[in-house]
N, C-alpha and C positions, 0 to 999 in steps of 0.2 A: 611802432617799432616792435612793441610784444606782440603783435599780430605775426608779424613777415619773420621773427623769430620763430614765435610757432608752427608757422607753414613750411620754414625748413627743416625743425628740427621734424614735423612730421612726413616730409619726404625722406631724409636721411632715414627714418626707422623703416619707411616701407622698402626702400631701397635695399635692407639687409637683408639678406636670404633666411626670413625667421618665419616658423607658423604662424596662421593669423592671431590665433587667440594671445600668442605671446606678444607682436606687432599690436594689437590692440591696448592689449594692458599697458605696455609702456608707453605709447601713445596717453593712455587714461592718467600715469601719475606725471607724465610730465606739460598735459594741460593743466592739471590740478597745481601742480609745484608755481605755475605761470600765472593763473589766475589769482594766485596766495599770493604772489609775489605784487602784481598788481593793485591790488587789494591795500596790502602793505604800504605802497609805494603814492596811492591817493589820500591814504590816514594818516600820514608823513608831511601833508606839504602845506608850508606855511604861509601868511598873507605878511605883508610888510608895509608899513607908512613909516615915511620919510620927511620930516621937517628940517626945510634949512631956513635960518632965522637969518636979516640981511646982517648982522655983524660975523658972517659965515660959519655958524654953531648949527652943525648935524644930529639931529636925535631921529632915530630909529627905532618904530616898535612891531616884533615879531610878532602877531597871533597866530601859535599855534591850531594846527587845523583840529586838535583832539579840545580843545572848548576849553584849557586850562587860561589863567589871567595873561594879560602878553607883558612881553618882557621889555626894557626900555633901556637904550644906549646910546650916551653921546659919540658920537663916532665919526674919525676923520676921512676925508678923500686920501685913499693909496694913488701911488702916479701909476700902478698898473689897470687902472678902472679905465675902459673900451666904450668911446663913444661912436655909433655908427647908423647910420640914416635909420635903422630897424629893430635895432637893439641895445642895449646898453647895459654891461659888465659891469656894474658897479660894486667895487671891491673897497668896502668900510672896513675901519681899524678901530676897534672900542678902546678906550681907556687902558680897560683890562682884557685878555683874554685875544681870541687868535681871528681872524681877517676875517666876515662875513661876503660873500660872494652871494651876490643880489643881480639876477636876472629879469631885467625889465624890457618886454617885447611891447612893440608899438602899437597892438592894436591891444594891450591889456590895459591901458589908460586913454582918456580921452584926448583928443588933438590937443587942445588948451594945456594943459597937464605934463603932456608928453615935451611941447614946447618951452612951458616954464621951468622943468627940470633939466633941458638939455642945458637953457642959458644959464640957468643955475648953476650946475655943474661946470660950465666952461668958465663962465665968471669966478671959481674958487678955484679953480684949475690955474687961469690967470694970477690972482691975485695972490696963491700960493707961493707961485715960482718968482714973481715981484718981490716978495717981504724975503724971500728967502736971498734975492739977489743972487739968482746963476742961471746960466745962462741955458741949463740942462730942460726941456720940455717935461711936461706930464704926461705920462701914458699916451694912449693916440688920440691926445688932443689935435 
């Protein structure tokens, strides 16, 4: 996407009726602004493991991609967490603090993996809406 970004924002520059050398330099700071941003945007992103214990107790641990210690929280299934053949929105509520949004694509875990956390997920999903007695569904279970 920062590619095809790029490539319009540098048709759009060449498109405006400007000298080259002017057309060039803006071209120069706004690859450089793209590549910073990109840069930025790889040192940013985190790995996440997921344990759900079978009395349905969630703990989640963030490592940070910058090498600091990771972090660790018990955290519940939201009924807005998206289960779907290729992806899965998994939207955790910690104890404390504001809704973690966990993007887990299918080929980023192994088949095994991928299968024991969807039944997992469906199996709390269920058994959530059971204990609670109503009749309202989970997210797009």
């Amino acid at each position: 996407m920062l590619l095809i970004a790029m490539v319009a924002a540098a048709y759009s520059i060449f498109m405006l009726q400007l000298n080259n050398i002017l057309q060039f330099a803006l071209l120069f700071v706004l690859s450089t602004l793209m590549v910073a941003r990109f840069i930025l945007l790889i040192k940013r992103r985190s790995a996440y493991s997921l344990d759900i214990a079978a009395s349905g107790r969630m703990i989640i641990r963030k490592f940070p991609g910058n090498g600091k210690d990771a972090t660790v929280m018990v955290v519940q299934l939201c009924r807005e967490t998206t289960l779907w053949p290729c992806l899965m929105m998994l939207h955790l509520r910690p104890e404390q603090g504001v809704v973690q949004i966990v993007p887990v694509l299918r080929d980023s875990v192994d088949a095994s993996a991928w299968r024991a956390l969807s039944v997992s997920l469906r199996w709390l999903a269920v058994h959530e809406r059971n204990q609670k007695n109503t009749s309202l569904t989970m997210g797009n279970f």
